[in-house]
KEPAGU-672704 format. One record per residue (C-alpha): residue in three letters; x, y, z. Coordinates in Angstrom, 1 decimal, padded with zeros to 4 digits. Layout:
% KEPAGU-672704
ALA_X_Y_Z;
...
% end
This chain:
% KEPAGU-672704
UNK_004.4_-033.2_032.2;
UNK_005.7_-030.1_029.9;
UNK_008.3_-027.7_030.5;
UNK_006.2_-024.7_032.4;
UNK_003.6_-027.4_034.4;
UNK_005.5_-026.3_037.7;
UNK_004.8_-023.0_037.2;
UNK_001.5_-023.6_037.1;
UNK_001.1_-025.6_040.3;
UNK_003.6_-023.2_042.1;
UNK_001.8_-020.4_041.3;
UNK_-001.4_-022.8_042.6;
UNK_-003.7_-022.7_039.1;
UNK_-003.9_-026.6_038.2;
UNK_-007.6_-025.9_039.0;
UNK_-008.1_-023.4_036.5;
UNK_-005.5_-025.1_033.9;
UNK_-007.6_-027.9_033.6;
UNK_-004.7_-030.3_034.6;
UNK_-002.6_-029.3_031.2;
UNK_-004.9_-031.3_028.6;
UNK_-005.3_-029.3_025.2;
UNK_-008.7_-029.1_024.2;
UNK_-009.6_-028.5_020.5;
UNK_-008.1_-030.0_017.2;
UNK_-004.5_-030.1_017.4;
UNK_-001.9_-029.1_015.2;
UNK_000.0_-030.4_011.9;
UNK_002.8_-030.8_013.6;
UNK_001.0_-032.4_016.5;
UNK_-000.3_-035.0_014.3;
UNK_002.6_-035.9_012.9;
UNK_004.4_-035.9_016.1;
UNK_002.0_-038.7_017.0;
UNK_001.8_-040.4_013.8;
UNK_006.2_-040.7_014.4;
UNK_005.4_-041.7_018.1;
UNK_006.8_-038.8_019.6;
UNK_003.8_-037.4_020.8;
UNK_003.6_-038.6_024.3;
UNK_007.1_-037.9_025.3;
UNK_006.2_-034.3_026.0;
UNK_008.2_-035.2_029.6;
UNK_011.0_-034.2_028.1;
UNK_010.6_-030.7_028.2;
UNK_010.6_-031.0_031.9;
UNK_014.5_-032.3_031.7;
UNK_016.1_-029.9_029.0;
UNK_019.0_-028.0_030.0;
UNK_017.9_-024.6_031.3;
UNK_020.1_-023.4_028.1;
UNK_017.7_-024.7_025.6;
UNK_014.3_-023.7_027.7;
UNK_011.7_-023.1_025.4;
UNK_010.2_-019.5_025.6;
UNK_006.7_-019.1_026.8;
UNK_004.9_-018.9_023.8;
UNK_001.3_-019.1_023.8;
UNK_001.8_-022.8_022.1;
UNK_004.5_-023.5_024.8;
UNK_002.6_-022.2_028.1;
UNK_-001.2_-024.2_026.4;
UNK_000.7_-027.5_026.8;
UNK_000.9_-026.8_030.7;
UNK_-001.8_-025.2_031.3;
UNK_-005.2_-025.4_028.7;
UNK_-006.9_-022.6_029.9;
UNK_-003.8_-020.1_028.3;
UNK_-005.6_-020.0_024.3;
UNK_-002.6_-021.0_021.5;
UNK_-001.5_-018.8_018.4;
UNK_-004.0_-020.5_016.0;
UNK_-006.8_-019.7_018.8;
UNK_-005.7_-016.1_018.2;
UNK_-005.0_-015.7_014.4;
UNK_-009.0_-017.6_014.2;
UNK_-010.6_-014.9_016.3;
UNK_-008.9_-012.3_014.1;
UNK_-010.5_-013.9_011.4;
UNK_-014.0_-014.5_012.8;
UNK_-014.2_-011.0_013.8;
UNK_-013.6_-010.0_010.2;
UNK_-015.9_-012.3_009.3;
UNK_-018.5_-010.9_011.5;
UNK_-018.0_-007.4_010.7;
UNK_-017.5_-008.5_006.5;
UNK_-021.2_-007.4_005.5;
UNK_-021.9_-004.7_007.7;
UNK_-018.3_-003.1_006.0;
UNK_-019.1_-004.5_002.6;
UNK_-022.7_-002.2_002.7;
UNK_-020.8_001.1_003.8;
UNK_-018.0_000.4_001.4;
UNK_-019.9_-000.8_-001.7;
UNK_-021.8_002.1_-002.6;
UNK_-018.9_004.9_-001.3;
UNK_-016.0_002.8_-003.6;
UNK_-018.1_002.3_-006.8;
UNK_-017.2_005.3_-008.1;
UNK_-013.6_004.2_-008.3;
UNK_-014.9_001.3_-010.2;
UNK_-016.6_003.3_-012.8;
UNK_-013.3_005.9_-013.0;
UNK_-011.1_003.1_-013.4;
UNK_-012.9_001.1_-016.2;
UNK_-013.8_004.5_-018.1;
UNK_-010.6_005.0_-017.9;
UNK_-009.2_002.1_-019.3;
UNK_-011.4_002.4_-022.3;
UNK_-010.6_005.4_-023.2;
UNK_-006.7_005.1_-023.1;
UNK_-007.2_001.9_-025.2;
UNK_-009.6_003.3_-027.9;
UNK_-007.6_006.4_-028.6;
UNK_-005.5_004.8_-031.5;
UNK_-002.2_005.2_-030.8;
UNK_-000.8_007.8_-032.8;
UNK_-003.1_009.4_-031.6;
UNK_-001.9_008.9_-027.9;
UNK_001.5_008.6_-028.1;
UNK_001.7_012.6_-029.3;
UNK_-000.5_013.1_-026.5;
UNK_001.7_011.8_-023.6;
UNK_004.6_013.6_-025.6;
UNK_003.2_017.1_-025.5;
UNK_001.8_016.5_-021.9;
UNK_005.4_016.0_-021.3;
UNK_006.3_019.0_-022.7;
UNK_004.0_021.0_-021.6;
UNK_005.1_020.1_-017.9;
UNK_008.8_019.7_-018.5;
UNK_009.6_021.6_-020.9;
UNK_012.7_019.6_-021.6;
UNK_013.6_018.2_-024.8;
UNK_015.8_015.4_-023.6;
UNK_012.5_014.2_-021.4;
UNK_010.2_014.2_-023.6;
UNK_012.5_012.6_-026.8;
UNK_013.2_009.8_-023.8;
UNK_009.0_009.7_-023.3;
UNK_008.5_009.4_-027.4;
UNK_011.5_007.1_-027.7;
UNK_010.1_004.2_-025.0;
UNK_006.3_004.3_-026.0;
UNK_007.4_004.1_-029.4;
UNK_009.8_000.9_-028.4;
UNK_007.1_-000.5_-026.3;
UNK_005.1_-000.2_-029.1;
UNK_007.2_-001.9_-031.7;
UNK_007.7_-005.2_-029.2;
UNK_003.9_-005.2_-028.7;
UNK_004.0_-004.3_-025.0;
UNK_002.4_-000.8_-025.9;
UNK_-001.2_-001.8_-024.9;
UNK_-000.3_-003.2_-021.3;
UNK_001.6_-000.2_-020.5;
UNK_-001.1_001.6_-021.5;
UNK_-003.2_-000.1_-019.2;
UNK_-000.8_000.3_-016.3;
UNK_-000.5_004.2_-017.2;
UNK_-004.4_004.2_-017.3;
UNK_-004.6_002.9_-013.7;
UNK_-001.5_005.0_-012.3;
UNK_-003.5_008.1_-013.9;
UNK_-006.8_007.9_-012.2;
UNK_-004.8_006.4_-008.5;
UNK_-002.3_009.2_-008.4;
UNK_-005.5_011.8_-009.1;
UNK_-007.6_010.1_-006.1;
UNK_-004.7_010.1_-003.9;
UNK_-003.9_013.5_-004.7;
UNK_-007.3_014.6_-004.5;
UNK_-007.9_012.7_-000.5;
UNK_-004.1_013.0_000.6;
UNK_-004.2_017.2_-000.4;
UNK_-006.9_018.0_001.8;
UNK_-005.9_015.7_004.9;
UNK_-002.1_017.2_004.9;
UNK_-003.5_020.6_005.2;
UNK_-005.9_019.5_007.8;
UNK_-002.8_018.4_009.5;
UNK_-000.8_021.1_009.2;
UNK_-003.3_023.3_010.9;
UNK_-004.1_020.8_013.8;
UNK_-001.5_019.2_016.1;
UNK_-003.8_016.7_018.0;
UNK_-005.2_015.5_014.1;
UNK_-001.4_014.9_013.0;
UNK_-000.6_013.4_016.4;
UNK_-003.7_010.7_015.0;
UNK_-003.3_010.3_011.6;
UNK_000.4_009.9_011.4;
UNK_000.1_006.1_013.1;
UNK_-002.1_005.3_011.0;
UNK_000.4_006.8_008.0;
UNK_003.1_004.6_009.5;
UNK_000.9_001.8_009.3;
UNK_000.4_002.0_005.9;
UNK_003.9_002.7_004.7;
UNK_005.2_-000.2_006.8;
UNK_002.4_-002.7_005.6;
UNK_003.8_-005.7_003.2;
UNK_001.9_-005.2_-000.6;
UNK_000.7_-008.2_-000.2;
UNK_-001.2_-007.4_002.9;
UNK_-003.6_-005.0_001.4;
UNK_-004.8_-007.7_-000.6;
UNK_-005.9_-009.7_002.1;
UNK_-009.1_-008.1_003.4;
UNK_-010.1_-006.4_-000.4;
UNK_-010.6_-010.0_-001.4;
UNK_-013.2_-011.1_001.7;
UNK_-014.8_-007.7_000.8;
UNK_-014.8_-007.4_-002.8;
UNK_-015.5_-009.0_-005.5;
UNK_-012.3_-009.4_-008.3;
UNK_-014.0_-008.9_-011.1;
UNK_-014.3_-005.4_-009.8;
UNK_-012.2_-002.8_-010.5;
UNK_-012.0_-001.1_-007.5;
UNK_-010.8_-004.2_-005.8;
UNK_-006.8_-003.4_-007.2;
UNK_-008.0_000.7_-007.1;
UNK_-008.0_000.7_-003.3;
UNK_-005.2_-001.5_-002.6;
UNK_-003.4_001.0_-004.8;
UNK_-004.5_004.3_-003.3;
UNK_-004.1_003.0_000.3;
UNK_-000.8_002.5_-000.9;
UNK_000.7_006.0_-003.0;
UNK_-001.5_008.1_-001.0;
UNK_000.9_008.5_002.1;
UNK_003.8_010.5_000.6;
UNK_001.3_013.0_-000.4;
UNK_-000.2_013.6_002.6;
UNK_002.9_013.3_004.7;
UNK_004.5_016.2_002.5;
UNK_002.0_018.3_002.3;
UNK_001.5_018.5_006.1;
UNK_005.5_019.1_006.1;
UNK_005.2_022.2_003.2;
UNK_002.9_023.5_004.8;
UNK_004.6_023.7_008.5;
UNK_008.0_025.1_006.9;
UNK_006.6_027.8_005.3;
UNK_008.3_030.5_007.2;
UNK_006.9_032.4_010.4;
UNK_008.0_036.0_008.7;
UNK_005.5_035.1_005.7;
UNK_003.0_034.4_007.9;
UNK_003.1_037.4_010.0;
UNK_003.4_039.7_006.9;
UNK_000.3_037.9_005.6;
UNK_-001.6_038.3_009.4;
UNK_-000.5_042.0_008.9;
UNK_-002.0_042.5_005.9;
UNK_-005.3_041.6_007.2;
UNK_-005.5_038.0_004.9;
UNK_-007.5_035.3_006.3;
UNK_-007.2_031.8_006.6;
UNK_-008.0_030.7_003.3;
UNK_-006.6_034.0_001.5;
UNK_-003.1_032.8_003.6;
UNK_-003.8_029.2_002.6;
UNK_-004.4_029.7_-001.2;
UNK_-002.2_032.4_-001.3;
UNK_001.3_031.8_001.0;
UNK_000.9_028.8_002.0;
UNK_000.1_026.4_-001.3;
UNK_002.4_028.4_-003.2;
UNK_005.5_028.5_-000.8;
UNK_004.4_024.9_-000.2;
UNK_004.0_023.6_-003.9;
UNK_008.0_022.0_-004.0;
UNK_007.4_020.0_-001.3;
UNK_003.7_018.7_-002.4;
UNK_005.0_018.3_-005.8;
UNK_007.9_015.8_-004.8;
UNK_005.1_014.0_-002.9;
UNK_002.7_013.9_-006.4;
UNK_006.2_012.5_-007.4;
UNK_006.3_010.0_-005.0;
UNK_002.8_008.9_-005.2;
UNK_003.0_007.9_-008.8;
UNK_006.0_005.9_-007.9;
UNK_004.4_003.8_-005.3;
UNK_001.6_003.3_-007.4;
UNK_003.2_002.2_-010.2;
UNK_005.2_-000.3_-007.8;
UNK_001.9_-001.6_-006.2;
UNK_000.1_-001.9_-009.7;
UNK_002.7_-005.5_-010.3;
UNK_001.4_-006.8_-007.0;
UNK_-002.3_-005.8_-007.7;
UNK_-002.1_-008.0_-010.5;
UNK_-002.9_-010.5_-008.1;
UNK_-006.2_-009.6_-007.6;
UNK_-006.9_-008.7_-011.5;
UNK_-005.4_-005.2_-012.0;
UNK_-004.3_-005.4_-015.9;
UNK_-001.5_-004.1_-017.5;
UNK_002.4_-004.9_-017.3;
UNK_002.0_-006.7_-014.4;
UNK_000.3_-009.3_-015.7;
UNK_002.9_-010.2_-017.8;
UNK_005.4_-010.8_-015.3;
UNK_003.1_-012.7_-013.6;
UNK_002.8_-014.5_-016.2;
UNK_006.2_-014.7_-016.8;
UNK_006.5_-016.3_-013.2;
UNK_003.9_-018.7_-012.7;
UNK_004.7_-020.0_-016.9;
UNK_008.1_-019.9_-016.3;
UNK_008.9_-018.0_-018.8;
UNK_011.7_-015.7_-018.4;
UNK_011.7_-013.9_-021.5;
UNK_008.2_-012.4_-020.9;
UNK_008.7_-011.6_-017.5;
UNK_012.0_-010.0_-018.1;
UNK_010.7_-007.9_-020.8;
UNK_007.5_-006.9_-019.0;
UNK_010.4_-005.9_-016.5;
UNK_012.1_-003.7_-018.3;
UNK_009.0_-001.9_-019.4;
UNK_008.0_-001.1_-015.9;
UNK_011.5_000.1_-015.2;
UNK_010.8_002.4_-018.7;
UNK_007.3_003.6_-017.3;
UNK_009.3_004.3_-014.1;
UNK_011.8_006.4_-015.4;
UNK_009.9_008.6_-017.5;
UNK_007.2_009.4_-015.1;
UNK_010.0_010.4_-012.2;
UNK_011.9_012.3_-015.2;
UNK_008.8_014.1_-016.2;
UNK_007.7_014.7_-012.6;
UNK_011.1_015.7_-011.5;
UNK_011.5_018.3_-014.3;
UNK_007.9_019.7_-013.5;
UNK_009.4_019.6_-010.2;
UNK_012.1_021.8_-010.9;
UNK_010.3_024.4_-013.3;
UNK_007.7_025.0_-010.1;
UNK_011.0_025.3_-007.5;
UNK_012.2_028.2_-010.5;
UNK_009.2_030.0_-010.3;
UNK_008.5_030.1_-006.7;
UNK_012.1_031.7_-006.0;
UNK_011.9_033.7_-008.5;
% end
């Protein structure tokens, strides 16, 4: 007899409980139960103090009453219905993510083969260019160069590579579906759920059904996980820009006869640009934080190293690898930040 067996016959189901006997395989810690000769004194769950009742778990209410399926029974049909949906998904998906692939791996060639002194003046007049601060870009020439000089260069690299061609996708899909929000209520009513969903998702999460679908020697396997990532600030503050643009704008634009994609490209991008800029901002910084955990599943770069650095136990490299990171960090929210403010300056002036 377990704890919830009267229950059952009060509420006059023995019938379709089955008389409380468990079908299926049972648990680890049924088996061991038995193996310590515990397992058949389930009775006393019928004399615990009503203080230490157990709650009516699905594991708790299957010992009364078989019929009632357990946790495992539900975590297994989660997985068989992956399972069964796996190849129809991994037809769609293949062809419409390969792209990706090919961006990410052309990509990562060509920031590798560009020697670099070659690259390094690169990144610092790219800096410049969208700064234009001196203090930012001498702190941009001043960690590639030290990167370079402890021989992490090439794995930062490789993680700028990846942020590069991420933060671009995301920007290029989250863009468009912020606007699209912006202009429908019932769409951002939809799709913000779903945004929720994907902000609030552990990293490791994501992993979980790339793998099953994808293979890891392919790139695109860490490129999605990525995107799926960073791409939510983006869209959420674009839909925002957008929807505080003033009303007064608006009307002044209506009165001059403008239509919706003259007001778009004209008042509202503009007016909106501080706001979707500190979401471009945002993006690269969630990308760069989910490129350590996509190292997992074979994403190259600094994040290797600290895996490395955990699994070898070896603190130096890890800590080192670290620190990099935390350099790539800094310079790609400085140099964002100052782009940042340069487009807030122009649009009030």
């Amino acid at each position: 007899m377990a704890t919830y067996d009267g229950l059952f016959e009060t509420l006059g189901l023995e019938t379709w409980c089955g008389g409380g006997a468990t079908d299926g395989p049972m648990t680890m810690a049924e088996l061991l139960a038995r193996a310590n000769g515990t397992g058949a004194a389930e009775g006393a769950e019928a004399s615990v103090p009503l203080l230490q009742t157990p709650f009516p778990s699905l594991d708790t209410l299957n010992r009364s009453c078989a019929a009632i399926p357990r946790s495992r029974d539900m975590t297994e049909a989660v997985e068989s219905g992956f399972l069964s949906v796996k190849d129809a998904l991994k037809t769609v998906l293949d062809p419409v993510t390969q792209p990706l692939s090919w961006m990410l791996d052309l990509s990562l060639e060509m920031f590798q083969d560009i020697p670099w002194f070659i690259m390094i003046p690169i990144l610092v007049a790219a800096t410049w260019f969208a700064a234009r601060r001196i203090g930012v870009t001498l702190f941009v020439l001043v960690s590639f160069l030290f990167m370079a000089f402890i021989d992490f260069y090439d794995d930062a690299i490789r993680t700028l590579s990846i942020i590069f061609v991420c933060t671009i996708v995301s920007i290029v899909l989250g863009i468009p579906v912020g606007i699209a929000m912006s202009r429908s209520n019932a769409l951002q009513r939809t799709v913000i759920p779903i945004l929720d969903i994907l902000q609030t998702l552990p990293t490791f999460v994501y992993l979980i059904p790339l793998i099953y679908l994808f293979s890891v020697t392919e790139s695109k396997i860490y490129g999605i996980a990525i995107i799926l990532y960073a791409i939510v600030p983006v869209i959420r503050l674009t839909d925002l820009g957008i929807r505080l643009v003033d009303r007064d704008v608006i009307e002044a634009a209506d009165a001059f006869g403008m239509s919706q994609r003259q007001k778009l490209w004209r008042v509202q991008i503009p007016l909106a640009l501080p706001n979707i800029m500190a979401g471009v901002n945002q993006t690269i910084m969630m990308s760069l934080a989910m490129v350590v955990i996509a190292s997992l599943i074979s994403a190259p770069g600094l994040g290797v190293k600290v895996l490395a650095g955990i699994r070898n136990l070896e603190l130096g490299v890890g800590f080192v690898a670290g620190f990099c990171i935390v350099l790539l960090a800094i310079l790609l929210d400085r140099s964002t930040k100052a782009a940042l403010s340069r487009i807030d300056a122009s649009v009030r002036s």
